[in-house]
LUMGUMI-829697 format. One line per field, with one value per residue: residue in three letters; chain; residue number from 1; x, y, z of N, C-alpha, C in turn. Coordinates in steps of 0.1 Angstrom, whole numbers. Example, Ala and Ser with C-alpha at 12.3 -4.5 7.8 and 13.67 -1.06 7.14 Angstrom:
2
rest c(ALA/SER)
kette c(A/A)
nr c(1/2)
n.X c(132/128)
n.Y c(-57/-22)
n.Z c(78/71)
ca.X c(123/137)
ca.Y c(-45/-11)
ca.Z c(78/71)
c.X c(132/129)
c.Y c(-33/0)
c.Z c(78/79)
REM end
This chain:
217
rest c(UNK/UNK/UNK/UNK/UNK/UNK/UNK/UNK/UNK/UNK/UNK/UNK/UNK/UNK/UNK/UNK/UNK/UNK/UNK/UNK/UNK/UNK/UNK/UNK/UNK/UNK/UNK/UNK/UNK/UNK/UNK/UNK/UNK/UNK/UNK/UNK/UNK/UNK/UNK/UNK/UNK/UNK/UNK/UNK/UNK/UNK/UNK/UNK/UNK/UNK/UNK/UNK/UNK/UNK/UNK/UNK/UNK/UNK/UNK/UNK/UNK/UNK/UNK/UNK/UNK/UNK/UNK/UNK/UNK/UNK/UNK/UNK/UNK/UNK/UNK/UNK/UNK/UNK/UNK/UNK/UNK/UNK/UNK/UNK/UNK/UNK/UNK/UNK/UNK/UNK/UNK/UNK/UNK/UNK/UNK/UNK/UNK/UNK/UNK/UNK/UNK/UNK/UNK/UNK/UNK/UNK/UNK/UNK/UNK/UNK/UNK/UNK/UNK/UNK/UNK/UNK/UNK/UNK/UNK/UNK/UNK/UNK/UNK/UNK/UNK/UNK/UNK/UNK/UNK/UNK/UNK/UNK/UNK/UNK/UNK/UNK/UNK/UNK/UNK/UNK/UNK/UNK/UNK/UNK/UNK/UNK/UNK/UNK/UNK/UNK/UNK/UNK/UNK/UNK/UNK/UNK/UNK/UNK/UNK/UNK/UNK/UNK/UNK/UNK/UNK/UNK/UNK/UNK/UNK/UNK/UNK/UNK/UNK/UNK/UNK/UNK/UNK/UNK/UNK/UNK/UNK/UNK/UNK/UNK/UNK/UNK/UNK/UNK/UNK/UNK/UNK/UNK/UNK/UNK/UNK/UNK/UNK/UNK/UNK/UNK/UNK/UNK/UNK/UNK/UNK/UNK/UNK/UNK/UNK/UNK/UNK/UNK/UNK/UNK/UNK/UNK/UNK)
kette c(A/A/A/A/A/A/A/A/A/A/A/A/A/A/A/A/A/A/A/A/A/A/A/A/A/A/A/A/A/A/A/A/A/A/A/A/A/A/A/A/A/A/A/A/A/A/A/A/A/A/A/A/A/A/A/A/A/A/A/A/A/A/A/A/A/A/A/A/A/A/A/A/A/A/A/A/A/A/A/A/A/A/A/A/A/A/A/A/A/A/A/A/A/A/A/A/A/A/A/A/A/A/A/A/A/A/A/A/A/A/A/A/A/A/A/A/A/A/A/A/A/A/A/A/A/A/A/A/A/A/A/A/A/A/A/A/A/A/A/A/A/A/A/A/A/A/A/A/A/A/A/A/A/A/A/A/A/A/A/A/A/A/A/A/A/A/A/A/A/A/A/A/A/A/A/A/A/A/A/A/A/A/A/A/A/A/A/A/A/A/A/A/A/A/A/A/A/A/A/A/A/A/A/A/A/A/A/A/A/A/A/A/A/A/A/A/A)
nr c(1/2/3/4/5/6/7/8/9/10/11/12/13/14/15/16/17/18/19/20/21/22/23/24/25/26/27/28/29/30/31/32/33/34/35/36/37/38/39/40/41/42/43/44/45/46/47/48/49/50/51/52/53/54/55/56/57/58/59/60/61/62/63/64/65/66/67/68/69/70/71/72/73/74/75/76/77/78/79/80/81/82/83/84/85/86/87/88/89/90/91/92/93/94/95/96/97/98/99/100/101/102/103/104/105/106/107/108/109/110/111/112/113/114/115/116/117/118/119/120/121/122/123/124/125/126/127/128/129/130/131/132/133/134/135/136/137/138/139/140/141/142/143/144/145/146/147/148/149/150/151/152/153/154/155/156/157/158/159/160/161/162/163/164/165/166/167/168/169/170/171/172/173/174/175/176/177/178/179/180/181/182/183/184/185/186/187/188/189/190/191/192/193/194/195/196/197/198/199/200/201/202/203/204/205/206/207/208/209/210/211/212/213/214/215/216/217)
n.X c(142/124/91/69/41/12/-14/-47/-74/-106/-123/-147/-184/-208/-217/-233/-222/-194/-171/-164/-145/-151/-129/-107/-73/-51/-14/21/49/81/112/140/164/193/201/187/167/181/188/161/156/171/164/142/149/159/146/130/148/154/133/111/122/135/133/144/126/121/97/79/88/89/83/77/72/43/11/-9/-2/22/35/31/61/74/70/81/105/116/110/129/153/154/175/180/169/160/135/97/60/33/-3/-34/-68/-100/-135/-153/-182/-190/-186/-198/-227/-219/-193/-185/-193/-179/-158/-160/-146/-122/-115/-118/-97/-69/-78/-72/-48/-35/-43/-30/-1/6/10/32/71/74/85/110/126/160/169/156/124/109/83/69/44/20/14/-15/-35/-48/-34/-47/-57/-29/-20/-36/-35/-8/-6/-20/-12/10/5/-9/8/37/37/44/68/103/123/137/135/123/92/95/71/65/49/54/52/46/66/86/93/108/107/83/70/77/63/34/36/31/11/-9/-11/-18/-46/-56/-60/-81/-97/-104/-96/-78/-45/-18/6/7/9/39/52/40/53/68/53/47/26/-16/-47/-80/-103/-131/-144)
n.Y c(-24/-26/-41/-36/-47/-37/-38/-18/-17/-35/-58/-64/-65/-57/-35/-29/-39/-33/-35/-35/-16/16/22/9/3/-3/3/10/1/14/8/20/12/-14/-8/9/-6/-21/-1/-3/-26/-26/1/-8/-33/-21/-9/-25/-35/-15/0/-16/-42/-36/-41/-68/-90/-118/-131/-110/-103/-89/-100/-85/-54/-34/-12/-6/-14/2/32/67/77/57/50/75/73/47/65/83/70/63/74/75/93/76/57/59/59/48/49/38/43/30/38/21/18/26/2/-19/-44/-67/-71/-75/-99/-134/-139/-116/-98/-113/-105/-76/-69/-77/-61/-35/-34/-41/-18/5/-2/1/28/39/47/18/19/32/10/-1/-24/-60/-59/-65/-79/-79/-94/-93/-118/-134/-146/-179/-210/-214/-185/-170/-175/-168/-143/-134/-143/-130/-103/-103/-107/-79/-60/-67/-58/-31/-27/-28/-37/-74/-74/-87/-93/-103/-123/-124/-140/-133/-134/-110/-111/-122/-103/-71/-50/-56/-50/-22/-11/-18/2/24/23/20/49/59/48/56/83/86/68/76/101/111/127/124/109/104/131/131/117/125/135/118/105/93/96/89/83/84/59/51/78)
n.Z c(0/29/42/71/81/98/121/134/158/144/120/123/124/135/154/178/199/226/222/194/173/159/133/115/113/92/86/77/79/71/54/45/42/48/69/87/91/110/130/141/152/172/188/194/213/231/244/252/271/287/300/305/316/334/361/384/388/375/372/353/328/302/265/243/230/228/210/228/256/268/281/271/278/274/243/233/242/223/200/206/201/173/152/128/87/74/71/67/72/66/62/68/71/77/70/87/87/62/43/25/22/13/19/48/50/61/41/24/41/39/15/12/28/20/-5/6/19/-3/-17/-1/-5/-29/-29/-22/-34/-52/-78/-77/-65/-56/-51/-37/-25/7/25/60/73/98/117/112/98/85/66/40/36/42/14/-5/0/-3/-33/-41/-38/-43/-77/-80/-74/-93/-116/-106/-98/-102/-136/-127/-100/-71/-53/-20/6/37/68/104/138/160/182/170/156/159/142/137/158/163/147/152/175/161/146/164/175/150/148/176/171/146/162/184/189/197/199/212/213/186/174/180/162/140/116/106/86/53/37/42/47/52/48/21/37)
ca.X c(131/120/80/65/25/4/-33/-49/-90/-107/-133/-162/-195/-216/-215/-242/-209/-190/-155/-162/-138/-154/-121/-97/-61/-37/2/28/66/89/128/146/185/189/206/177/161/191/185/147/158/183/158/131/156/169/135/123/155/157/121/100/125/148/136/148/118/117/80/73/95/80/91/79/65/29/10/-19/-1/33/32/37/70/82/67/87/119/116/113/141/163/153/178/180/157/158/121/87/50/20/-14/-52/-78/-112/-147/-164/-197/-193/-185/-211/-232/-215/-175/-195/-196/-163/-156/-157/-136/-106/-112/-116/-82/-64/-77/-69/-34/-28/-42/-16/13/6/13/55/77/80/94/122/135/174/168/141/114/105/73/68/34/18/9/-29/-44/-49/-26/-51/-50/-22/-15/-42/-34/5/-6/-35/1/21/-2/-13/25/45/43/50/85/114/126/147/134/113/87/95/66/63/45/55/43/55/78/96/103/116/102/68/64/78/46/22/32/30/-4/-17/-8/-27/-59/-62/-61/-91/-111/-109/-95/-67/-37/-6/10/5/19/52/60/33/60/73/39/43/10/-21/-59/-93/-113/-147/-145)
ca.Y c(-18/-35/-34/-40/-44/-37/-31/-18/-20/-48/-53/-66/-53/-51/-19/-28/-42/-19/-34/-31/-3/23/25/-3/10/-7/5/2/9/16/14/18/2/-25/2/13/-16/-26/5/0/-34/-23/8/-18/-40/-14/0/-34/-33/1/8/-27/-48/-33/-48/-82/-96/-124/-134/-101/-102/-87/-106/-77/-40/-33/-1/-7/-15/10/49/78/79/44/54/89/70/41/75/90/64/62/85/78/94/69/53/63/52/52/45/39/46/21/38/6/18/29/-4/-27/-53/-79/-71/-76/-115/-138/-140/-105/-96/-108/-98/-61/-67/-77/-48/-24/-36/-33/-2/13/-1/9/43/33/47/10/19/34/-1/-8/-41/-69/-57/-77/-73/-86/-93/-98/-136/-137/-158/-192/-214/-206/-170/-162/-183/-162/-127/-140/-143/-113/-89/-103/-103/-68/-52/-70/-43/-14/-31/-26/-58/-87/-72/-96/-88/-114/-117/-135/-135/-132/-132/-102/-117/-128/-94/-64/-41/-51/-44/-4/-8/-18/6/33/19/20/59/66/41/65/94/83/63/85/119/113/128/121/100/108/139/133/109/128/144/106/102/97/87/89/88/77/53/59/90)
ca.Z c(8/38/45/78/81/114/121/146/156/139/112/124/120/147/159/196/202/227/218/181/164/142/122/112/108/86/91/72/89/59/62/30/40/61/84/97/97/120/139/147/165/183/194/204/225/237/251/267/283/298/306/307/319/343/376/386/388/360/366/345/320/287/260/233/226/223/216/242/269/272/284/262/281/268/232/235/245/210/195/203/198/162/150/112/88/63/71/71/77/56/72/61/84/72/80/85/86/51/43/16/31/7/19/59/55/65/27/20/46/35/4/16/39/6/-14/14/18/-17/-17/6/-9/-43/-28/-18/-44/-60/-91/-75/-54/-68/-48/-38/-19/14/29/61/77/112/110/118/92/83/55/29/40/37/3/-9/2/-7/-43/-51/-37/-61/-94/-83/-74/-99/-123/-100/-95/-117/-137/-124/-89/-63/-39/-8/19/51/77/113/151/164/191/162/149/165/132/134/172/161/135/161/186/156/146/175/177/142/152/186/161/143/168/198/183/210/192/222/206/173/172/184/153/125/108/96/81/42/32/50/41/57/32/33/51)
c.X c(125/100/72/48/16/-9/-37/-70/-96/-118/-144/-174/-209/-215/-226/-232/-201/-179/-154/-157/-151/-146/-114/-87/-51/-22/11/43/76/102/134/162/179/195/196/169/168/185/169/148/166/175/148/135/157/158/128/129/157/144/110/105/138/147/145/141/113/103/75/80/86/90/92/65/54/20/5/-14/14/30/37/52/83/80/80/105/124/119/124/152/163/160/180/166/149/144/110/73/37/10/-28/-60/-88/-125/-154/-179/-203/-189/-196/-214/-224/-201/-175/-189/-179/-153/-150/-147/-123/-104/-109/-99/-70/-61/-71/-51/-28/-28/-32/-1/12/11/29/57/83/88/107/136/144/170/156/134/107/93/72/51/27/10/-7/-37/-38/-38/-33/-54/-42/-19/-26/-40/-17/6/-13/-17/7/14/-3/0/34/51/44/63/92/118/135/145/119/108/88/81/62/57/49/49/53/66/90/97/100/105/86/59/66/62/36/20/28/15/-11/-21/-22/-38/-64/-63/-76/-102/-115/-105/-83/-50/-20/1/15/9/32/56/50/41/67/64/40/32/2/-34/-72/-99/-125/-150/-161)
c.Y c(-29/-27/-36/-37/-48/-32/-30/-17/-35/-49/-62/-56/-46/-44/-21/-33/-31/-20/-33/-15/2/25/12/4/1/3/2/13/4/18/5/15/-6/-19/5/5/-22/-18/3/-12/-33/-9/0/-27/-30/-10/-14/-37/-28/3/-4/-40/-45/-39/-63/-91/-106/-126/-124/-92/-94/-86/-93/-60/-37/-18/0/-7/-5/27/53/79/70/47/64/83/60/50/80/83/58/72/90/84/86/59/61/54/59/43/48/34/38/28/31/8/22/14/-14/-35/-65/-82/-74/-90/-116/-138/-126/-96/-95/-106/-81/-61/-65/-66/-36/-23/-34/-19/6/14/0/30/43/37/33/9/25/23/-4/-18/-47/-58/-68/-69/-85/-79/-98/-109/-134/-143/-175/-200/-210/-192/-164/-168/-171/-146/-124/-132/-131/-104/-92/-100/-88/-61/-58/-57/-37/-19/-33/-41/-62/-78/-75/-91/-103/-113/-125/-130/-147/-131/-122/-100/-118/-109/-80/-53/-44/-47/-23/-1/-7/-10/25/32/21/35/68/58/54/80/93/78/71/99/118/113/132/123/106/118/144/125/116/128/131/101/103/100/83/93/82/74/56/69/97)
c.Z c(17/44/60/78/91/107/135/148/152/124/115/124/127/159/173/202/211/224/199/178/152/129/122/106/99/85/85/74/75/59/48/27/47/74/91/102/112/132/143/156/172/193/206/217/235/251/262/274/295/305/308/315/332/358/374/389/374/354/356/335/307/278/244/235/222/223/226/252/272/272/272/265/274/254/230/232/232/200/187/203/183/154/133/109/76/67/71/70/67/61/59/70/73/82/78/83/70/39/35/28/28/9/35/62/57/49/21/27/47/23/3/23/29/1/-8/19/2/-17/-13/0/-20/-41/-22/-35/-55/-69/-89/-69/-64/-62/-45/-31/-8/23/44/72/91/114/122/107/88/74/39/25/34/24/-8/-10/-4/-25/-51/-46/-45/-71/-91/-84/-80/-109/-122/-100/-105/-121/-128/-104/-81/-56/-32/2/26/57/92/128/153/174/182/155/157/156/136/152/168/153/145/171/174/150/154/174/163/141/165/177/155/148/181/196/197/199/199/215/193/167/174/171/139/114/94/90/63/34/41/47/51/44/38/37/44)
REM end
């Protein structure tokens, strides 16, 4: 089982803020051979090939797939070149405002990020994986970060997973991986769902939706 893990929003907490998100989305893009995993970068090339990079103008090369910045059209077209249906996506929407005072500070933040990522993947069939388990994640924290968030995933998902079977997990910039740009552009999709009730997007891929909750709500 291969895991990919996006987010979209942010969690800060001051809301007079006008770029502050009311929701914080975590994402998680699910592809259970490595066939599909194959097929989701060979969709993603395929798409900054055909539809982002087709001029001949190198100055504006785009090196990778983002949701924010590509049409519904380029979305639509990733899509439909996803033709297996061996993946899916499991999402958790965060209503920050319901959020303690004490999970607020810089401390408790990644403690809440942690718990909220666990949370998610405690809901993946674990007990079913015949093989390892690789998780990979969108490199945004620090060395003691991730060494921390590294180790709370393992002690907590060890014993959802069958014996003599590893969870792997790295983290990546998303240049570097092909899968977690599909996450981010599918994150993005169920973040506009929740923060603006703008459901484009969102309903052209719902259907691949395993798992899906608002905390807090």
């Amino acid at each position: 089982m291969f895991i990919y893990l996006d987010e979209s929003g942010d969690l800060g907490f001051d809301f007079t803020k006008k770029k502050t998100s009311k929701k914080f989305v975590i994402t998680l893009l699910v592809c259970y051979s490595a066939a599909v995993r194959k097929e989701f970068r060979k969709a993603v090339s395929r798409t900054l090939k055909n539809k982002l990079n087709r001029t001949k103008n190198k100055s504006r090369h785009v090196a990778e797939l983002k949701g924010t910045n590509t049409t519904l059209e380029i979305k639509n077209y990733l899509f439909r070149n996803i033709v297996s249906n061996d993946w899916a996506i499991y999402a958790l929407a965060l209503n920050k405002r319901r959020v303690n005072s004490d999970l607020r500070s810089k401390t408790g933040k990644k403690k809440l990020y942690n718990f909220l990522s666990r949370f998610l993947l405690e809901k993946l069939p674990l007990s079913n994986v015949a093989r390892n388990v690789e998780l990979v994640v969108d490199k945004s924290k620090n060395k003691a970060e991730t060494k921390d968030f590294n180790q709370y995933l393992t002690n907590q998902l060890e014993a959802l997973l069958p014996l003599n079977t590893a969870l792997y997990i790295s983290h990546l910039s998303s240049i570097e991986s092909a899968e977690l740009q599909a996450a981010d552009v599918f994150s993005w999709g169920i973040f506009r769902k929740y923060e603006n009730d703008d459901k484009l997007w969102y309903d052209v891929f719902k259907d691949k939706i395993k798992f899906k909750t608002e905390y807090l709500e």
